[in-house]
Structures are given as structure tokens and as C-alpha cells.
ROSE-4610 file (N, C-alpha, C; in Angstrom, 1 decimal, always signed):
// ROSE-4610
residu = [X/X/X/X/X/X/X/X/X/X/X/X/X/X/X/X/X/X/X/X/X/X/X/X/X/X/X/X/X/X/X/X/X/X/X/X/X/X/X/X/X/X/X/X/X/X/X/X/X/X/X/X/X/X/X/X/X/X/X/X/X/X/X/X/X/X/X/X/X/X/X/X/X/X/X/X/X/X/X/X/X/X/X/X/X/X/X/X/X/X/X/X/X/X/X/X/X/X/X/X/X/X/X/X/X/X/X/X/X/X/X/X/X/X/X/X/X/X/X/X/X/X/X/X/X/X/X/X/X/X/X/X/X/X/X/X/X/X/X/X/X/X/X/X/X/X/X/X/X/X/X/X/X/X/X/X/X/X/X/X/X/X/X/X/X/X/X/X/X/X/X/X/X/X/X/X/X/X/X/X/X/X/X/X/X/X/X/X/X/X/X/X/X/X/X/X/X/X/X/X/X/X/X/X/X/X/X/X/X/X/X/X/X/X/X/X/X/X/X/X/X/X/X/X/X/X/X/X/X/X/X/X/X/X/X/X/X/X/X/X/X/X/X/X/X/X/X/X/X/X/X/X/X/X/X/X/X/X/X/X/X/X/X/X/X/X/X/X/X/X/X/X/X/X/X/X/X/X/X/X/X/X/X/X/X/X/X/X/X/X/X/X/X/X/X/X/X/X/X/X/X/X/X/X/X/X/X/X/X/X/X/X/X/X/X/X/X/X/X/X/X/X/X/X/X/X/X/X/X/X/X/X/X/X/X/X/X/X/X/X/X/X/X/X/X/X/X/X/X/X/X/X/X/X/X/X/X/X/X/X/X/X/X/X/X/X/X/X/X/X/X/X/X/X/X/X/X/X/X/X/X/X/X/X/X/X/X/X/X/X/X/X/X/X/X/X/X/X/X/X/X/X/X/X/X/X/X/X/X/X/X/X/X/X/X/X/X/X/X/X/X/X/X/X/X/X/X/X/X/X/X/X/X/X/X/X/X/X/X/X/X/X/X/X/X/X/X/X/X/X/X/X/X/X/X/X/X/X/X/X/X/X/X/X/X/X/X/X/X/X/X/X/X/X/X/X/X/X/X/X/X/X/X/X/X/X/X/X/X/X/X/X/X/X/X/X/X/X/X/X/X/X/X/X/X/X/X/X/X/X/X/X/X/X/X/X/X/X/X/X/X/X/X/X/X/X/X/X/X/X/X/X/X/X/X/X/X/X/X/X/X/X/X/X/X/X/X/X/X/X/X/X/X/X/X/X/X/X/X/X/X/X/X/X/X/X/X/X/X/X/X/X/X/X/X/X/X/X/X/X/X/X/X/X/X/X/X/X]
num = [1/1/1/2/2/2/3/3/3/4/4/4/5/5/5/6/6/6/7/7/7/8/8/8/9/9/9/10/10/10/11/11/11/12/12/12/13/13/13/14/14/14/15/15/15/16/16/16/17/17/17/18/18/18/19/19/19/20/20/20/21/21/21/22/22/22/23/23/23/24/24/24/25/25/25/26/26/26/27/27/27/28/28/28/29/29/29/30/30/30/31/31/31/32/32/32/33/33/33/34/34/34/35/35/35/36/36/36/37/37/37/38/38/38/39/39/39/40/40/40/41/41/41/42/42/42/43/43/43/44/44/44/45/45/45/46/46/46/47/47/47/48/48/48/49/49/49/50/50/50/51/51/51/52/52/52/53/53/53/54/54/54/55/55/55/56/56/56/57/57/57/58/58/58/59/59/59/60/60/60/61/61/61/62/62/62/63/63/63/64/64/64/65/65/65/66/66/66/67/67/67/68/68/68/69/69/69/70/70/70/71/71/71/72/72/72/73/73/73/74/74/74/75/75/75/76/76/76/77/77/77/78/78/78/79/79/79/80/80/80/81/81/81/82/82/82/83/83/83/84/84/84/85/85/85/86/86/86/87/87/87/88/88/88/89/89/89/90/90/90/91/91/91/92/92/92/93/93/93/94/94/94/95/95/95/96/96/96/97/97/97/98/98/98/99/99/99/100/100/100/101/101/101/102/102/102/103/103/103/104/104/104/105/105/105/106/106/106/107/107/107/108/108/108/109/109/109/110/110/110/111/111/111/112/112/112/113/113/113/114/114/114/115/115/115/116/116/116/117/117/117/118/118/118/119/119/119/120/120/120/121/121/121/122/122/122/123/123/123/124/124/124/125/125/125/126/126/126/127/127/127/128/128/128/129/129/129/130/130/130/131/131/131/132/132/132/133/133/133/134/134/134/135/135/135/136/136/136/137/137/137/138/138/138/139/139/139/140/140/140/141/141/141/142/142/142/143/143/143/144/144/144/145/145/145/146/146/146/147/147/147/148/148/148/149/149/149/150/150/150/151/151/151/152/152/152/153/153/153/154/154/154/155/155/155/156/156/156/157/157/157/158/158/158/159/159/159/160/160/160/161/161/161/162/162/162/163/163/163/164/164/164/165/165/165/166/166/166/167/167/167/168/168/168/169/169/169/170/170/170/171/171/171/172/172/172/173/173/173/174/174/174/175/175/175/176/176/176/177/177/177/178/178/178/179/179/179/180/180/180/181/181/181/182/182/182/183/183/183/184/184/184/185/185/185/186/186/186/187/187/187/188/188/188/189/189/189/190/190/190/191/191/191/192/192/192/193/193/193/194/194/194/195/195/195/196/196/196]
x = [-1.5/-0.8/-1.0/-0.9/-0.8/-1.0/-1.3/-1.1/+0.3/+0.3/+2.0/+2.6/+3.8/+4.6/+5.0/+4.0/+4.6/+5.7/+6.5/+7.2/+7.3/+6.8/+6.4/+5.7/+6.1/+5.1/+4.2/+2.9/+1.9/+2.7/+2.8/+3.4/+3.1/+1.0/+0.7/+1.3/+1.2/+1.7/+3.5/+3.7/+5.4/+5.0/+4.3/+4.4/+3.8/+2.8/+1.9/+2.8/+3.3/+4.3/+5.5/+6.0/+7.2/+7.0/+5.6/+5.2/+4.9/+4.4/+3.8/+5.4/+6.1/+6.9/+8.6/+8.6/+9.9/+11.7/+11.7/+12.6/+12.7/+11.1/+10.9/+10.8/+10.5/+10.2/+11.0/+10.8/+11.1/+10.9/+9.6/+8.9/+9.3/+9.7/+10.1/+11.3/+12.0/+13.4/+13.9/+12.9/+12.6/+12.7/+11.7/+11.5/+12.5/+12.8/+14.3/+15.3/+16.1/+17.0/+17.1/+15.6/+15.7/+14.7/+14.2/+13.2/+13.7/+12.7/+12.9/+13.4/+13.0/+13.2/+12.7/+11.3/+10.5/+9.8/+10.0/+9.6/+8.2/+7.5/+6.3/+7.0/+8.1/+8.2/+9.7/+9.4/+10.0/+8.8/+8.0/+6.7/+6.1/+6.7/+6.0/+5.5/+6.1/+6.1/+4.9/+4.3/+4.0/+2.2/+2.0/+0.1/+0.2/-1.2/-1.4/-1.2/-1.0/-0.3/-2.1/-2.9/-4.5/-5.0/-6.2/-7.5/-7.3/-8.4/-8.4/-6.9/-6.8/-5.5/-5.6/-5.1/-4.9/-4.3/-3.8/-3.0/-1.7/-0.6/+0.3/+1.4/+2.1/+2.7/+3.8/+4.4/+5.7/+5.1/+3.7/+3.5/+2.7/+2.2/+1.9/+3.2/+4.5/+5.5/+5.8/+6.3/+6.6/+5.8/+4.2/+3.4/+3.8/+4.0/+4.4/+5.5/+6.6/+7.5/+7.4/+6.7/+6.7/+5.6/+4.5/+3.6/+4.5/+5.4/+6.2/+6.7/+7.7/+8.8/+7.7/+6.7/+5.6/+4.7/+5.1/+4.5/+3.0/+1.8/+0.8/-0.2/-1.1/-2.0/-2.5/-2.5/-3.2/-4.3/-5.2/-6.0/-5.5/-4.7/-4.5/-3.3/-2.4/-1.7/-2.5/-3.8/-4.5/-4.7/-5.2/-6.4/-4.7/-3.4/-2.2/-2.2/-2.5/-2.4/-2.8/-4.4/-5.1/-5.0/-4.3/-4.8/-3.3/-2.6/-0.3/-0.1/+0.4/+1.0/+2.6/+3.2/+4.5/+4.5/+3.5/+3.4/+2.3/+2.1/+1.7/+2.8/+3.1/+4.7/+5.8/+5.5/+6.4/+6.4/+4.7/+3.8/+3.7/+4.1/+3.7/+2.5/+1.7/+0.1/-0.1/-1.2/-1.7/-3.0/-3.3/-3.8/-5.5/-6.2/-7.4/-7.5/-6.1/-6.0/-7.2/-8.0/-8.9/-8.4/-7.1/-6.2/-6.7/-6.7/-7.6/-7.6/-8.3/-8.8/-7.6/-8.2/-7.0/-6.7/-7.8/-7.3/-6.3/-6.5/-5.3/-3.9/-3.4/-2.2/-1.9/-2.6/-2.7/-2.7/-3.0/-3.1/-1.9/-1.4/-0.3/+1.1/+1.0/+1.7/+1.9/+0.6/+0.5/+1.2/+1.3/+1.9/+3.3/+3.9/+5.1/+5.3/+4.6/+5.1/+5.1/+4.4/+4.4/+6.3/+6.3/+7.7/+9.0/+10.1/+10.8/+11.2/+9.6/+9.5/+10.2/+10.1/+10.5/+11.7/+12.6/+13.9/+14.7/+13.8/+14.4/+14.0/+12.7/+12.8/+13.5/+14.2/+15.2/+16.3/+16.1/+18.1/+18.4/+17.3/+16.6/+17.3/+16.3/+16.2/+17.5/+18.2/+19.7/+20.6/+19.7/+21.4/+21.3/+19.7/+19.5/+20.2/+19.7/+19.9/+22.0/+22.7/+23.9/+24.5/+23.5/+23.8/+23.6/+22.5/+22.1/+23.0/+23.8/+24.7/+24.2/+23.1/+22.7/+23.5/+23.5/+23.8/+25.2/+26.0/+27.5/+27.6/+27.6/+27.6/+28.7/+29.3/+30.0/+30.7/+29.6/+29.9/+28.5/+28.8/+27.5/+26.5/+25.1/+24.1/+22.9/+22.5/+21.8/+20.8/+19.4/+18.0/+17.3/+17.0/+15.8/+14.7/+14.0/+12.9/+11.3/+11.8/+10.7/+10.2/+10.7/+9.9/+8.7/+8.7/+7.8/+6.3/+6.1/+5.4/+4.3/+5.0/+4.9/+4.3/+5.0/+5.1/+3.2/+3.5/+1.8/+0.9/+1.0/-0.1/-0.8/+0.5/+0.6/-0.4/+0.4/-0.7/-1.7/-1.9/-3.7/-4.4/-3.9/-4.7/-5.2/-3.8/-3.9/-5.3/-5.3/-6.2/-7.6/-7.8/-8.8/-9.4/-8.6/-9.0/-9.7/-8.6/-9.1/-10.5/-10.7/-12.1/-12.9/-13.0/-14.0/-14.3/-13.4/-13.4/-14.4/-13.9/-14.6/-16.2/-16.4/-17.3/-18.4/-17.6/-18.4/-18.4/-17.8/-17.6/-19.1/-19.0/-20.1/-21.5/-22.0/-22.8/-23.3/-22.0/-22.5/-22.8/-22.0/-22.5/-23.7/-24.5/-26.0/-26.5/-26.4/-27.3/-27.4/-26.7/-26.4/-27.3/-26.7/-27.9/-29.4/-29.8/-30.7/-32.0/-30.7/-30.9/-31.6/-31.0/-31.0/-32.4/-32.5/-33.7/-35.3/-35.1/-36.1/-36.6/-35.3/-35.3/-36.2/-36.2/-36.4/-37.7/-38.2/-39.2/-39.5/-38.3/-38.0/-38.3/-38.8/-39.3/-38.6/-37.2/-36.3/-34.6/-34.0/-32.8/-32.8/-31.9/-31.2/-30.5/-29.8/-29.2/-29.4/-29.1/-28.8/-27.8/-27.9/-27.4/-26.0/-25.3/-23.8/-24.0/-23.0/-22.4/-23.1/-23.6/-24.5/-23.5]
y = [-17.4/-16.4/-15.0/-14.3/-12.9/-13.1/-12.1/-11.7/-11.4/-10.7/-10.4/-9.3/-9.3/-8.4/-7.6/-6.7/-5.6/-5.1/-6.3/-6.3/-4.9/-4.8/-4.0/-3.2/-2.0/-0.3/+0.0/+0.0/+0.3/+1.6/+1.5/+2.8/+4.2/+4.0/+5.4/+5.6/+4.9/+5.4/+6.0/+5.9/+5.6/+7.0/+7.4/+8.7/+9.8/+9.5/+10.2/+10.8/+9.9/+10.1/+11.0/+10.8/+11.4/+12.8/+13.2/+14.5/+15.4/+14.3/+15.1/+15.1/+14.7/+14.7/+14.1/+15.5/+15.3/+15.2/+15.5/+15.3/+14.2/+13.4/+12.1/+12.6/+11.1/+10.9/+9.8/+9.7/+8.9/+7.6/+7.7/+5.9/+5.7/+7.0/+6.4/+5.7/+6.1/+6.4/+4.6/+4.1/+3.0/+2.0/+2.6/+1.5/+1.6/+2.6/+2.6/+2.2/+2.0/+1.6/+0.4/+0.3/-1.0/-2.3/-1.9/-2.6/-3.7/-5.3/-6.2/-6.4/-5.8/-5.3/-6.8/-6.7/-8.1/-8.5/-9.8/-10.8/-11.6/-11.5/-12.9/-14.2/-14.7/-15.9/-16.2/-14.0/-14.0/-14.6/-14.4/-14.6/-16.1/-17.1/-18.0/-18.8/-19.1/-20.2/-19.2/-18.1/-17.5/-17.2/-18.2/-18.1/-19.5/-19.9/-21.4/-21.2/-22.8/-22.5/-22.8/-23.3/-23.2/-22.0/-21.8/-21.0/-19.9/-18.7/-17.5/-17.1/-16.4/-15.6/-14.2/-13.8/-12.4/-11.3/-10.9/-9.4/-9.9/-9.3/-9.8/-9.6/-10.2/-9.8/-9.1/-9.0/-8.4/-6.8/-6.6/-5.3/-4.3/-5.7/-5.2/-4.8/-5.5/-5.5/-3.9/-3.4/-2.2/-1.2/-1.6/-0.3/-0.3/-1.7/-0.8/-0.2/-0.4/+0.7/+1.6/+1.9/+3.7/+4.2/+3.1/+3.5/+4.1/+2.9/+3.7/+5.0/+5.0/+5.9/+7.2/+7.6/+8.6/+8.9/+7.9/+7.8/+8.0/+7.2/+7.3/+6.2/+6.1/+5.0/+4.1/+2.8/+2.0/+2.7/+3.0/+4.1/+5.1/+5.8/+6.8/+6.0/+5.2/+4.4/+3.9/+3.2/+2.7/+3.8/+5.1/+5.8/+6.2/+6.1/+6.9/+6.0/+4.2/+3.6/+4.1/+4.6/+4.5/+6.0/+7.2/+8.1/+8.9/+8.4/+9.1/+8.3/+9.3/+8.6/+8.0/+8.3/+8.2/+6.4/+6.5/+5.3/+4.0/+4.1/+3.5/+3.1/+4.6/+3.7/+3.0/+2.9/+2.2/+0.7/+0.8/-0.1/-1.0/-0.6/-1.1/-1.3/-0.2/-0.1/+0.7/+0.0/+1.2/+2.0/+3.1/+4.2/+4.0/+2.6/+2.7/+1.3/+1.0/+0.3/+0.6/-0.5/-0.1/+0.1/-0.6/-0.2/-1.6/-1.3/-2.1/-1.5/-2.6/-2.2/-1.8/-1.3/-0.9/-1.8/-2.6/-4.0/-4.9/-4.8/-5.7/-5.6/-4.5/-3.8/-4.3/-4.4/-5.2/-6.7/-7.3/-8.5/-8.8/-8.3/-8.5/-8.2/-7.4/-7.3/-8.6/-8.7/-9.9/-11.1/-11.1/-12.3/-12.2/-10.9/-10.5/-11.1/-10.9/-10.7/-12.4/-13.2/-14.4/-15.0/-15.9/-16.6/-15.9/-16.2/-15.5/-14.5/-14.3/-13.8/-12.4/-11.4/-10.2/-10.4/-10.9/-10.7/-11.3/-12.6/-12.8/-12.1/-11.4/-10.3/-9.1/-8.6/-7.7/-8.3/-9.5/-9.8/-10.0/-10.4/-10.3/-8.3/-7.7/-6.5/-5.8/-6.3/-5.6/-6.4/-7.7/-7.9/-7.6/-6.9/-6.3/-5.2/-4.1/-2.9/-3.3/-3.8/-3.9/-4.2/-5.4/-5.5/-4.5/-3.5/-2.7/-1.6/-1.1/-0.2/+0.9/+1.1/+2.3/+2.3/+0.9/+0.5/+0.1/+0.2/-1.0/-2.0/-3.3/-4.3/-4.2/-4.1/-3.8/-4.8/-6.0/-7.1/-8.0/-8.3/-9.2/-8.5/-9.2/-8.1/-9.2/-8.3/-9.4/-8.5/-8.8/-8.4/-9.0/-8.1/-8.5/-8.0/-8.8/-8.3/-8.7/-8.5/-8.9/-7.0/-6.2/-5.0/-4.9/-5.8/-5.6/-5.9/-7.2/-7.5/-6.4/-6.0/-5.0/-4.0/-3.5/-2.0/-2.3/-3.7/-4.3/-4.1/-4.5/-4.7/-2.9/-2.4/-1.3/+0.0/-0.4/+0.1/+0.1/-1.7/-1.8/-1.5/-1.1/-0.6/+0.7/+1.2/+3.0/+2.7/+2.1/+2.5/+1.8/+0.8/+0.6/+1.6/+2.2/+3.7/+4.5/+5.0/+6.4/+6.0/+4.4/+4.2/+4.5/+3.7/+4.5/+5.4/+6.0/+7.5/+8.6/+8.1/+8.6/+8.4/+6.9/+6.5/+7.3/+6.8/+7.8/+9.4/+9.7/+11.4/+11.6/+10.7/+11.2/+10.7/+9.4/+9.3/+10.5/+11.0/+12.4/+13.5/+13.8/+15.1/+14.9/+13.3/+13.3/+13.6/+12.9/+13.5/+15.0/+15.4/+16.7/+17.4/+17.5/+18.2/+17.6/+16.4/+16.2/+16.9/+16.6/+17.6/+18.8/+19.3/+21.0/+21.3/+20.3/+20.0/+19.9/+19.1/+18.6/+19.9/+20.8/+21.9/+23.0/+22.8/+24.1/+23.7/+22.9/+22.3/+21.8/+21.7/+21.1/+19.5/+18.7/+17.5/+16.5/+16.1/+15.1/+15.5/+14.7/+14.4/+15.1/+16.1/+16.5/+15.7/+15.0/+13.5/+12.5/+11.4/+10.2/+10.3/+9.7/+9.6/+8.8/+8.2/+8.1/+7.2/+6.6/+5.7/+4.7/+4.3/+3.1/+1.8]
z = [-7.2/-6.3/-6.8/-7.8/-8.0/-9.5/-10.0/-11.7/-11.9/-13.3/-13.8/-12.8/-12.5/-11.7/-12.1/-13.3/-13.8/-14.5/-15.0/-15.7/-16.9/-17.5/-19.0/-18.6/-18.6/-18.3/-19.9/-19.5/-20.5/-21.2/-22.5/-23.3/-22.7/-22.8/-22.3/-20.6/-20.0/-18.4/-19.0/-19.4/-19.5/-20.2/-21.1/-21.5/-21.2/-19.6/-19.1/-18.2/-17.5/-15.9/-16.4/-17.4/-17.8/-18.2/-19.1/-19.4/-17.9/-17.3/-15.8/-14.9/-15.7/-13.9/-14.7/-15.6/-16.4/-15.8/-14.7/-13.8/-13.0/-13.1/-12.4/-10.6/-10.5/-9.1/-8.1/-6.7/-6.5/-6.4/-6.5/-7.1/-8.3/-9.2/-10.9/-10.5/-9.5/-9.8/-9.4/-8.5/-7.9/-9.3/-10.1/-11.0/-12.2/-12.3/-13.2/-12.6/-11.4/-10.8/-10.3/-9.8/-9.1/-9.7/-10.8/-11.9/-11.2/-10.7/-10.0/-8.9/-7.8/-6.8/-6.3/-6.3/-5.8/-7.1/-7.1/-8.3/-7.6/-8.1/-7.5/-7.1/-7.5/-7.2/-6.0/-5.3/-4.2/-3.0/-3.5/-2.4/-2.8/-3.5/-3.8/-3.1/-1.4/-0.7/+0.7/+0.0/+1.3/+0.7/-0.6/-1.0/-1.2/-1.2/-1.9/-3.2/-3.7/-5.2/-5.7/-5.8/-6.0/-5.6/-6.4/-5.8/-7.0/-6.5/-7.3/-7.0/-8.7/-8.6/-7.8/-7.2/-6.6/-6.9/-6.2/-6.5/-7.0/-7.4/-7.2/-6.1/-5.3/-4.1/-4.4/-5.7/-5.8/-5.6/-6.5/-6.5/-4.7/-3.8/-3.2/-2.2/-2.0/-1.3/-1.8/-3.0/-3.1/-3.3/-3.0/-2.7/-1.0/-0.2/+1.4/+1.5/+0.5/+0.3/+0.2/-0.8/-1.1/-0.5/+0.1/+1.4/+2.3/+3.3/+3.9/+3.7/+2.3/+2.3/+2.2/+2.0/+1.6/+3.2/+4.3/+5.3/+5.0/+4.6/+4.1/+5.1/+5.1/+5.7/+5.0/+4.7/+3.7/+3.1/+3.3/+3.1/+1.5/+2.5/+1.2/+0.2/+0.7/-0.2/-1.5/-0.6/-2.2/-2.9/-2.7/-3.3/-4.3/-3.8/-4.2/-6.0/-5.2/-6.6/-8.1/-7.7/-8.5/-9.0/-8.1/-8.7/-9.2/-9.0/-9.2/-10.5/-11.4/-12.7/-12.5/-11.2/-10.7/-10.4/-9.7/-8.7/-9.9/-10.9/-11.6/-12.8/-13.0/-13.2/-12.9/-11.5/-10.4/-10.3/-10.8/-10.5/-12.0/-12.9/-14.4/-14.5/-14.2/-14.3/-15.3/-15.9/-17.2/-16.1/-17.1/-16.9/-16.3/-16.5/-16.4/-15.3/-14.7/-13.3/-12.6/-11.4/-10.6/-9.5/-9.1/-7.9/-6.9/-5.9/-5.1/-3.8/-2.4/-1.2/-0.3/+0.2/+1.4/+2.0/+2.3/+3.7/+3.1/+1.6/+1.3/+2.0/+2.3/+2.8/+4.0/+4.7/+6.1/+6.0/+5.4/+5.3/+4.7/+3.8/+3.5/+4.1/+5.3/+6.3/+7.3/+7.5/+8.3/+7.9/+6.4/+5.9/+6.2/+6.4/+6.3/+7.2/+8.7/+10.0/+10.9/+9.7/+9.9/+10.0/+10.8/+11.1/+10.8/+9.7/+9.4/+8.7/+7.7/+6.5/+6.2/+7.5/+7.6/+7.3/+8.1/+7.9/+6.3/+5.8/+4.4/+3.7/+3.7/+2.9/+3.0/+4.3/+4.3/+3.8/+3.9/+3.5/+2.2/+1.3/-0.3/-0.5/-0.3/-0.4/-0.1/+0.9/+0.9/-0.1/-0.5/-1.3/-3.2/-3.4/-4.4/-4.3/-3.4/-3.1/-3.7/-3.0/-2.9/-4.6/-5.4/-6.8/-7.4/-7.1/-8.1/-7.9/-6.8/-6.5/-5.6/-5.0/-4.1/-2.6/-2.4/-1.3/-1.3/-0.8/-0.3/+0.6/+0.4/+1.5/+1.8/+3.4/+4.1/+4.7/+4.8/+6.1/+6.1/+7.2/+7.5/+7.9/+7.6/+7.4/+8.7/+9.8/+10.5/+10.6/+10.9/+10.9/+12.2/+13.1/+14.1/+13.7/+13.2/+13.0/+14.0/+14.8/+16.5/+16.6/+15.9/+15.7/+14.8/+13.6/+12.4/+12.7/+13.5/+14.4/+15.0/+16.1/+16.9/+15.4/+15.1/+14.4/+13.3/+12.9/+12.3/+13.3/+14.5/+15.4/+15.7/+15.6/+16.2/+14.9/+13.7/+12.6/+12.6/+12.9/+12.8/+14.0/+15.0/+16.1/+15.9/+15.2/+14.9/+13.7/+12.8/+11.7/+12.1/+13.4/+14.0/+14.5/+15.6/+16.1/+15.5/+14.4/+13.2/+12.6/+12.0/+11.6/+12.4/+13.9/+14.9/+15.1/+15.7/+15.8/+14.4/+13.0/+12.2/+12.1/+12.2/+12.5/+13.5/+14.5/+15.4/+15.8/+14.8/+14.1/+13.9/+12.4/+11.6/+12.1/+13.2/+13.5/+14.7/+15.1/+16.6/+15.7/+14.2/+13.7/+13.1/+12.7/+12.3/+13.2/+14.3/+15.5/+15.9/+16.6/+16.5/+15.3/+14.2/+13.0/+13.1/+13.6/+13.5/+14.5/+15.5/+16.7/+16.4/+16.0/+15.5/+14.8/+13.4/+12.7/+13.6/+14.4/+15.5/+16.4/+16.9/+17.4/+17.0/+15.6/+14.8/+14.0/+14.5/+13.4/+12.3/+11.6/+10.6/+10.2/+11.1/+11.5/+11.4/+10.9/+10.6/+10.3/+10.6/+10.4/+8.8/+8.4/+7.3/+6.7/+6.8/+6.4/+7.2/+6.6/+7.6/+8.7/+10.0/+11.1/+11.1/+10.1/+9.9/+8.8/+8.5/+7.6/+7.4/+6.3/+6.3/+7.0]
């Protein structure tokens, strides 16, 4: 299923994040308040219990947290992993983490968006939120989650787009320059024509 869930913050991250950001942050504040937020063996019935071990899901569930709360793209969320001493301590990551791929993010949505999963993880999440004191449970707590769905489809369309589009940015600005090259006698393309 996943590696360790971060439990124990590497000394150095713990003393890196704190020098950089002595007032703290909001992801610290996450991991000081809400340390076990999501456990791995909240996600247990949602990987095979065989095969390669993976990410761990508790840590990817609160990177789309503070993805969201940061409003970021999978994209920059990962590059956020690997390169914020805030969010590594959020994360109980030491300092020389590789982070990982973006698509993970998405796929891990997916998982979310599967059957009921959305909503028991809201109802997990509010009834932490409620132990740990940020929140007050009021009453009965009901979740539609027939938006999450939507709101995933809706992401990955948006970040299908933005790849194209970039894509085919940088293959129209090779041409174009090559253009130019060809123009001027220069005999070739200045760089390659896009993206390998």
C-alpha cells in the first residue's frame, strides 16, 4: 500500500522549517494540530494489499489538501513537495526527499471519486477536525459528494488542456524561429521544433 505515514519529522527538516519560518506556517500548523489527520490504514481497503509498495496515501490525501488550500495544480503541488521546508514538514519528509510525479495526484483523486469514498473521507475528516478542536460538531453532518466527481473530471480536463496548449506553444514557437532561421539564411531550426 504506501510507505511510513510520516509519523516522526527528520530532526533536520524540524530545524530547517522552523529557522526559515519561525512564526510557522499553515501546513506546519496542520502538522502540529492535526498530526494524524490521515493514517495509511485510513486508505487501507482502497490499494491491493500485494504488489510494489507505493506512496503512501495518508501523505498523498494531505498534499491535495494543502494542494487545494494553496490552490496549486498537481504540477506545481509536486515541485511544492520537493522544494518548501513547510510542506515537508507537514509531510515528515527529510530534506533530500525526491518528491514524486504529478500524475500521482490525479490518480489519487480518482481513487477518491470512486463509490463512496469522498464522502467517508469527509466524514473521517470532520470528525478529527471536531476531536482535535478547530471545528465544533453541531449536529448531523451529511456529505454529497456527486460534486467531487465532477470537480476531478473537471481538473483533468483543465490540466489536459494546459499540457496541449503548452505543447503546442512550444512546437509553434520552434517553428516560427525556425522559420525565421530559414528566412535569414541561417540554414536550420535554432533549436528543436518542441518537446521531445
Amino acid at each position: 500500500m504506501g510507505s511510513g505515514s510520516g509519523r516522526v519529522i527528520p530532526p533536520l527538516t524540524v530545524r530547517m522549517a522552523r529557522a526559515s519560518n519561525p512564526r510557522g506556517t499553515a501546513a506546519m500548523w496542520v502538522r502540529d494540530r492535526l498530526d494524524g489527520l490521515f493514517t495509511d490504514a485510513d486508505f487501507a481497503d482502497w490499494y491491493p494489499a500485494n504488489g510494489r509498495r507505493g506512496l503512501a496515501p495518508a501523505r498523498l490525501a494531505l498534499v491535495s489538501v494543502l494542494q487545494d488550500a494553496e490552490n496549486l495544480t498537481d504540477r506545481q503541488a509536486a515541485d511544492v513537495v520537493r522544494c518548501r521546508l513547510d510542506w515537508n514538514y507537514c509531510l515528515g519528509l527529510g530534506l533530500d526527499d525526491p518528491g514524486f510525479d504529478f500524475t500521482v495526484l490525479s490518480e489519487f483523486r480518482a481513487r477518491v471519486a470512486e463509490d463512496d469514498r469522498a464522502d467517508r473521507l469527509l466524514a473521517l475528516v470532520v470528525n478529527r477536525f471536531a476531536k482535535a478542536g478547530p471545528a465544533r460538531r453541531r449536529g448531523r453532518i451529511r456529505a454529497d459528494s456527486t460534486h467531487v466527481p465532477a470537480a476531478v473530471r473537471r481538473l483533468n480536463r483543465a490540466e489536459l488542456v494546459a499540457e496541449t496548449l503548452r505543447f503546442g506553444g512550444a512546437r509553434a514557437a520552434g517553428r516560427e524561429v525556425a522559420g525565421r532561421a530559414r528566412h535569414r539564411g541561417l540554414g536550420g531550426p535554432l533549436w528543436p521544433a518542441g518537446p521531445p
